[in-house]
DRENZA-741938 format. One record per atom (N, C-alpha, C, O): residue in one letter; y, z negated, x; residue number from 1. Coordinates in Angstrom, 2 decimals, decimal comma. Atoms other than C-alpha are relative to their C-alpha. Layout:
# DRENZA-741938
SITE  a  Y  Z  X  NUM
...
This chain:
# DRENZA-741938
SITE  x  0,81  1,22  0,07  1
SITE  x  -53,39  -13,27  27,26  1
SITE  x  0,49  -1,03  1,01  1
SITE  x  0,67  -2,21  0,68  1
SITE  x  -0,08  0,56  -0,89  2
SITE  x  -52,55  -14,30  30,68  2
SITE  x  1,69  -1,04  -0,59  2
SITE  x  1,70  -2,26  -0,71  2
SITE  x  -0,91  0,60  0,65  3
SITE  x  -48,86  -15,13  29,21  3
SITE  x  0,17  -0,86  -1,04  3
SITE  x  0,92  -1,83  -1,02  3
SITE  x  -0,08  1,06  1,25  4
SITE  x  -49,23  -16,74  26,09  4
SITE  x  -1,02  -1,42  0,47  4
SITE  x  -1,04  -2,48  -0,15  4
SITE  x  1,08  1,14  -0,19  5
SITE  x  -51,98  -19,06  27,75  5
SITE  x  1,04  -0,82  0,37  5
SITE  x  1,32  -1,81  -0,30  5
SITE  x  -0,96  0,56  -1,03  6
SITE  x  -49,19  -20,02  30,47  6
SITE  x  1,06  -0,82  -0,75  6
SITE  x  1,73  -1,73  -0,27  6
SITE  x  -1,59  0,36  0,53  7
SITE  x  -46,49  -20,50  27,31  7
SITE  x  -0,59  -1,44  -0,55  7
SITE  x  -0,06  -2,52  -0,32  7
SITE  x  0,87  1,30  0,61  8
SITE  x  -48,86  -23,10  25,58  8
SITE  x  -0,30  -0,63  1,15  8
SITE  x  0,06  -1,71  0,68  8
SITE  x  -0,13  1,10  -1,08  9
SITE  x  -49,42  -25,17  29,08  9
SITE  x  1,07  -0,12  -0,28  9
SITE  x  1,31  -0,84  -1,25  9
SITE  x  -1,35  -0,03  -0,36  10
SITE  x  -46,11  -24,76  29,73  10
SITE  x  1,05  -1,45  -1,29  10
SITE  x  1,76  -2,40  -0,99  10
SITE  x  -0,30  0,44  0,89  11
SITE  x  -45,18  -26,09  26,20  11
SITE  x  -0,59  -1,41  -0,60  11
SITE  x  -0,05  -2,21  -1,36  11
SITE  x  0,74  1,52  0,01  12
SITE  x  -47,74  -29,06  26,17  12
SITE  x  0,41  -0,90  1,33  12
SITE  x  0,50  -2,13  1,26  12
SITE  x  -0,49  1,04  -1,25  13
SITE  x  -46,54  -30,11  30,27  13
SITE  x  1,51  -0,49  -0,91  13
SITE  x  2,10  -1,56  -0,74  13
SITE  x  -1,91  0,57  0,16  14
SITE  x  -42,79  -30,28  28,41  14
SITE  x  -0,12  -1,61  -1,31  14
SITE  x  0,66  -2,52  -1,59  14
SITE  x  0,18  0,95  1,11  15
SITE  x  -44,08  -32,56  25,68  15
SITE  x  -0,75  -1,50  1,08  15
SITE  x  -0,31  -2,65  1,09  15
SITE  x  0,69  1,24  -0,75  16
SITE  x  -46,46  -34,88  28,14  16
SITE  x  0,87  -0,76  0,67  16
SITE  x  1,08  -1,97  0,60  16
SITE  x  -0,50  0,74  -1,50  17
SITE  x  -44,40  -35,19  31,26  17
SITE  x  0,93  -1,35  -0,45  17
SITE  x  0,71  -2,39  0,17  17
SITE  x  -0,56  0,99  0,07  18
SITE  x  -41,96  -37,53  29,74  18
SITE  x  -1,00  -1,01  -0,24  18
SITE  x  -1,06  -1,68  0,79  18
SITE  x  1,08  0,95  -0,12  19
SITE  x  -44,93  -39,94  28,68  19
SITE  x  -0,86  -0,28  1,51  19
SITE  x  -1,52  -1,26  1,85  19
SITE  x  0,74  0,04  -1,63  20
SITE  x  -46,34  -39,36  32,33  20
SITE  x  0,67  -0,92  0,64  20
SITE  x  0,30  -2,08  0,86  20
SITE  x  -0,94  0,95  -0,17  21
SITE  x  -43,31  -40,51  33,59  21
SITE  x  0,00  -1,28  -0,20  21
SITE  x  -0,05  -2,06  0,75  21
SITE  x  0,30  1,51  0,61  22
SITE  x  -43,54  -43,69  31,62  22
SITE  x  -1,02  -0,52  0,34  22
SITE  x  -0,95  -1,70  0,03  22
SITE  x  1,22  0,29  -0,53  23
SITE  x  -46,81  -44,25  33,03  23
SITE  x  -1,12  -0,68  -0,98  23
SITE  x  -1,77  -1,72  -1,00  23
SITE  x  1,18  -0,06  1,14  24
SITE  x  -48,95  -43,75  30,16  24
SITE  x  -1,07  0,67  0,40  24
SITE  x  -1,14  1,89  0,55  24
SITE  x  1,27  -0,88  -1,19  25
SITE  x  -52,21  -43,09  31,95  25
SITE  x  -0,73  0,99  -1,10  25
SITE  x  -1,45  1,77  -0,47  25
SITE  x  0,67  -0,97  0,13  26
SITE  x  -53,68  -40,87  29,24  26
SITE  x  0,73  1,31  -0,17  26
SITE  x  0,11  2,34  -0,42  26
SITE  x  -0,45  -1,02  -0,59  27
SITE  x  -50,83  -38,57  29,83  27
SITE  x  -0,11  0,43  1,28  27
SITE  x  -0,17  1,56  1,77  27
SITE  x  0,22  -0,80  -1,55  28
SITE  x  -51,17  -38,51  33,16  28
SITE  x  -1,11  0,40  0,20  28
SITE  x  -1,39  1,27  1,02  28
SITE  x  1,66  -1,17  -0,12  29
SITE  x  -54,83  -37,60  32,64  29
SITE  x  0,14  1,42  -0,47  29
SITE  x  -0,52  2,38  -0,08  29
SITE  x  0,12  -1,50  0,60  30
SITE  x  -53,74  -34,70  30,56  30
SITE  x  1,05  0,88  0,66  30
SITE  x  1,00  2,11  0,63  30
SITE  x  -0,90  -1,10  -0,67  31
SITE  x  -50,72  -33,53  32,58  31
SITE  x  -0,43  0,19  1,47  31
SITE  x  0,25  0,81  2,29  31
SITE  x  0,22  -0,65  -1,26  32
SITE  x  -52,92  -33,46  35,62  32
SITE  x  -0,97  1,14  0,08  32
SITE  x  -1,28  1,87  1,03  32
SITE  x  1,03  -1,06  0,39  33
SITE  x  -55,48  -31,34  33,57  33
SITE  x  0,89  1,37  -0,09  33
SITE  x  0,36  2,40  0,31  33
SITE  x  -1,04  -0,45  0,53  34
SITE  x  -52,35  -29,49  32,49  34
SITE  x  0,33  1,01  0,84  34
SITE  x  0,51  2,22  0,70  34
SITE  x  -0,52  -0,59  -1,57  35
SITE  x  -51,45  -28,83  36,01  35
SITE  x  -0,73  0,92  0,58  35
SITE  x  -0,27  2,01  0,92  35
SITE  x  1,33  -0,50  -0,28  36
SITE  x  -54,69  -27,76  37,04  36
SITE  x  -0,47  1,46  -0,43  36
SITE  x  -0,99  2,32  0,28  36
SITE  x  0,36  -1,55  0,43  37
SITE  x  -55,02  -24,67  34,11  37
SITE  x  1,11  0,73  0,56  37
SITE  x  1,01  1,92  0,84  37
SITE  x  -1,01  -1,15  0,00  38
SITE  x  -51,77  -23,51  34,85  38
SITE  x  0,46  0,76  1,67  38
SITE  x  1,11  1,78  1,88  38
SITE  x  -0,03  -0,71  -1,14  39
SITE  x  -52,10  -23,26  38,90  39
SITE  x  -1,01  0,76  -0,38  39
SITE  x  -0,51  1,86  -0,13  39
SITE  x  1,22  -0,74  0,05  40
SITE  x  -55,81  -21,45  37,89  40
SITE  x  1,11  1,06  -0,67  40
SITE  x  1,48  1,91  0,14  40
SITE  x  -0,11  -1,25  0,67  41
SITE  x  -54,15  -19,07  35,56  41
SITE  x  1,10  0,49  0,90  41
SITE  x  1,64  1,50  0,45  41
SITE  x  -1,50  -0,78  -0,64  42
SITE  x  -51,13  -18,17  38,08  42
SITE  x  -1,15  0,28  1,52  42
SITE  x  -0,65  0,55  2,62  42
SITE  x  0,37  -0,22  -1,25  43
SITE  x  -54,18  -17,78  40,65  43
SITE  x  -0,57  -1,12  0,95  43
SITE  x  -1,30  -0,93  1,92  43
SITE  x  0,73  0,92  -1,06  44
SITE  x  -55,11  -20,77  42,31  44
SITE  x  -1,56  -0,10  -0,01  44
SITE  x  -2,35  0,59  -0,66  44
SITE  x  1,36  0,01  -0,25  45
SITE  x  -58,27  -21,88  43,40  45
SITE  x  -0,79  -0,61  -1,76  45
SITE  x  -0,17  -1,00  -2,74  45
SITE  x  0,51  0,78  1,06  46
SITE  x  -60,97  -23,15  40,75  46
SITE  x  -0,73  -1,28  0,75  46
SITE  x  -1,34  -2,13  0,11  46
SITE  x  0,70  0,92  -0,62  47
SITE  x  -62,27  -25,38  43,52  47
SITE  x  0,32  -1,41  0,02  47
SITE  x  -0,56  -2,25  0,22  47
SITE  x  -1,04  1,07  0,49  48
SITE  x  -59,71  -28,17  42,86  48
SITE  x  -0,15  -0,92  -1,27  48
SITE  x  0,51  -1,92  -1,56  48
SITE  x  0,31  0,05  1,62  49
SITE  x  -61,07  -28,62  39,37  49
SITE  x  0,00  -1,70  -0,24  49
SITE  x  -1,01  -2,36  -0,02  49
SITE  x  0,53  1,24  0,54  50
SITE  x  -60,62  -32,02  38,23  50
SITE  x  -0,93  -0,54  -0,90  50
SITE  x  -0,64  -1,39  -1,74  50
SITE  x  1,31  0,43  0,81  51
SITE  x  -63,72  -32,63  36,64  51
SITE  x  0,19  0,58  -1,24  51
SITE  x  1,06  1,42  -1,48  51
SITE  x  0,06  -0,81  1,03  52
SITE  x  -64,42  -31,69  33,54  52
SITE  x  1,13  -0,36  -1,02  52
SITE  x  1,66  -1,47  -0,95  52
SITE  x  -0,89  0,24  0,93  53
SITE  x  -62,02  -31,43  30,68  53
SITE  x  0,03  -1,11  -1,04  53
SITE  x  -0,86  -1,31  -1,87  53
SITE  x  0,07  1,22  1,11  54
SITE  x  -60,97  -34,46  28,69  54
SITE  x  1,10  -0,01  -1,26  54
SITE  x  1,19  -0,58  -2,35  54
SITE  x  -1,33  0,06  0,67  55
SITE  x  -57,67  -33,47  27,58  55
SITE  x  0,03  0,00  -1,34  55
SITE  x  0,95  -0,53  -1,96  55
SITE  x  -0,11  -0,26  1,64  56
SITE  x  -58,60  -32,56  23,98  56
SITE  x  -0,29  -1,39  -0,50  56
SITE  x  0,35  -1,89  -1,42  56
SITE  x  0,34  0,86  0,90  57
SITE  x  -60,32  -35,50  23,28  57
SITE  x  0,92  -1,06  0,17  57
SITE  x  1,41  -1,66  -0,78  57
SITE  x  -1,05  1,02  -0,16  58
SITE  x  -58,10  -37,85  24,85  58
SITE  x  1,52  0,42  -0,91  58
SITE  x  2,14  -0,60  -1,22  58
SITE  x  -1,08  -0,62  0,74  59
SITE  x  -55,09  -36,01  22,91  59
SITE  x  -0,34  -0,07  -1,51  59
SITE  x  0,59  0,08  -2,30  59
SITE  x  0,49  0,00  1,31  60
SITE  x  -57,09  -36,27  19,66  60
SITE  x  0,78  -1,74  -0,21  60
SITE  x  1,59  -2,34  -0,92  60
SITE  x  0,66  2,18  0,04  61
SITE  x  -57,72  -40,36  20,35  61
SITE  x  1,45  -0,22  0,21  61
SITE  x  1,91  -1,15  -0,45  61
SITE  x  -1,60  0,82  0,04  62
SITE  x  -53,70  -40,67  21,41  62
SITE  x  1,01  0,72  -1,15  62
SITE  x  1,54  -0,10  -1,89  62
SITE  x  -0,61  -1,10  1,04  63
SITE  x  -51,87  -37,97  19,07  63
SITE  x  -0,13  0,13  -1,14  63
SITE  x  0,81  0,01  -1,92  63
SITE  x  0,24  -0,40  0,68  64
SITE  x  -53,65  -37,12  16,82  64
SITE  x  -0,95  -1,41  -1,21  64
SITE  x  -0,98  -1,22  -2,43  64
SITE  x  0,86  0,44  0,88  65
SITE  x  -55,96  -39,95  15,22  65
SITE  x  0,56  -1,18  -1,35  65
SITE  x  -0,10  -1,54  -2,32  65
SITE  x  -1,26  0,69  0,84  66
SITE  x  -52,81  -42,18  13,40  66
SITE  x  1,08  1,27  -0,12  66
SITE  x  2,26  0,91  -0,10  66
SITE  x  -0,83  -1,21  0,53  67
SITE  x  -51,13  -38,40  12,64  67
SITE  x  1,64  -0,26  0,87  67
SITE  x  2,60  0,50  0,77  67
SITE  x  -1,38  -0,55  -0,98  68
SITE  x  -48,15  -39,14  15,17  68
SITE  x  0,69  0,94  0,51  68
SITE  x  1,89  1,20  0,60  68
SITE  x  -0,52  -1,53  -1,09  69
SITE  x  -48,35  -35,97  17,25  69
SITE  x  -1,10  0,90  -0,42  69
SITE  x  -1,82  1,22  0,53  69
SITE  x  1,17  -0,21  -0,09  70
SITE  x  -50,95  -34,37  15,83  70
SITE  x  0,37  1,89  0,49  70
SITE  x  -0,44  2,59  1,09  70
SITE  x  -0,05  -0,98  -0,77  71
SITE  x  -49,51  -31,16  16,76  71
SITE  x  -0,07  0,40  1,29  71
SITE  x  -0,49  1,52  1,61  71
SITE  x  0,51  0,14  -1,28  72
SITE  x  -49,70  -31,79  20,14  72
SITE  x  -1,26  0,15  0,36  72
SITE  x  -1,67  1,05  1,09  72
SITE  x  1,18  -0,10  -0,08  73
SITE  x  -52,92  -32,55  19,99  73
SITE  x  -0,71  0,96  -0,42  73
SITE  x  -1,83  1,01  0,10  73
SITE  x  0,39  -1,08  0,14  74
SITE  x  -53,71  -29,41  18,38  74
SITE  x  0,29  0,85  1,12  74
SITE  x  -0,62  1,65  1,38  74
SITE  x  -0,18  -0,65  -0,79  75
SITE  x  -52,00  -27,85  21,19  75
SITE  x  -0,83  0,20  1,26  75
SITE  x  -1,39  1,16  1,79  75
SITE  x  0,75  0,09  -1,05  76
SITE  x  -53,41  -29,30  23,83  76
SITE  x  -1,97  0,32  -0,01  76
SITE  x  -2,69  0,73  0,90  76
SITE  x  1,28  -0,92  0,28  77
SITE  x  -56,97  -28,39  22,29  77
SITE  x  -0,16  0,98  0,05  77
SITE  x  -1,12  1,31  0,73  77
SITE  x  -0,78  -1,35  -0,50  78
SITE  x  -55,72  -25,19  22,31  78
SITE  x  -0,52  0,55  1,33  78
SITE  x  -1,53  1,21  1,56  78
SITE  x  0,49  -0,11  -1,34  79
SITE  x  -55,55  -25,10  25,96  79
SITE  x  -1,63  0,00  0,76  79
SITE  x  -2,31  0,71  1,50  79
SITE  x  1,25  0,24  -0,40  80
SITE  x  -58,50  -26,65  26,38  80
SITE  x  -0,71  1,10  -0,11  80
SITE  x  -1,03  1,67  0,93  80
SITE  x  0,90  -0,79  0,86  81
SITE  x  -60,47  -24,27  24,23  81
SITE  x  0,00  1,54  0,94  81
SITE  x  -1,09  2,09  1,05  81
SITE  x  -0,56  -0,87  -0,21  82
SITE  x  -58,86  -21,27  25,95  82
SITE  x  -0,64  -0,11  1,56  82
SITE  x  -1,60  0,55  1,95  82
SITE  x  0,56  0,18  -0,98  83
SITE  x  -59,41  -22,41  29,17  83
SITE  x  -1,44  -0,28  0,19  83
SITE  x  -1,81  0,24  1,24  83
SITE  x  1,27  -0,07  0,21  84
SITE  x  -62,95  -23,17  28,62  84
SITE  x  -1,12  1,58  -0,02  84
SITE  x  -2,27  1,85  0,33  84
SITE  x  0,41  -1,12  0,59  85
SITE  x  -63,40  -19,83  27,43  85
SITE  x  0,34  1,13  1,33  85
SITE  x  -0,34  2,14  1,49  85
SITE  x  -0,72  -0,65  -1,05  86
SITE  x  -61,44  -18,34  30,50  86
SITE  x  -1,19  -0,26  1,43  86
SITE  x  -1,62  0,70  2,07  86
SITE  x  0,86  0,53  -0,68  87
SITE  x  -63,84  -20,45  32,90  87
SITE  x  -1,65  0,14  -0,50  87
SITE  x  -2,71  -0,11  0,09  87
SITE  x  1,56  -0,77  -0,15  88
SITE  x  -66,76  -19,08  31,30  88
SITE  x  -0,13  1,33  0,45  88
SITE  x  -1,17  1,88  0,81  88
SITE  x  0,25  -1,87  -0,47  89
SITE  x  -66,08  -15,45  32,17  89
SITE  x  0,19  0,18  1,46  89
SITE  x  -0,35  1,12  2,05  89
SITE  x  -0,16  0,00  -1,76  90
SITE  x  -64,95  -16,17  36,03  90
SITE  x  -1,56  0,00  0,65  90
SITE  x  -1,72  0,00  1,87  90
């Protein structure tokens, strides 16, 4: 579980960061959410938590709602969902 969670961050930071870069602020909202599951799942604190999760919806509203990326945006829901689910059992 712990792995495949990590491969899907992993696989949504490689898709964002270049838009981050570019300074597209609702990537950088989602690659700092991004950042966030994937120090928790390698162990970090949960105290750090950037507020609550936006990434899905913001990934819907940029990705997904003119069918551009919509796989992405499935992905990154994904995460979300997962992590949600991960942060209810801690």
């Amino acid at each position: 579980m712990k792995e495949a969670l990590l491969e899907k961050i992993d696989a949504a930071l490689a898709e964002i960061r270049p838009m981050a870069a570019q300074s597209f602020e609702p990537a950088i909202s989602i690659e700092r959410q991004l950042r966030w599951c994937r120090n928790f799942v390698l162990g970090g604190s949960q105290n750090d938590r950037p507020g609550s999760f936006s990434m899905g919806l913001i990934a819907v509203r940029e990705f997904d709602m003119y069918g551009d990326r919509p796989e992405l945006a499935a992905l990154i829901n994904d995460v979300q969902g997962l992590m949600q689910a991960k942060l209810g059992r801690c």
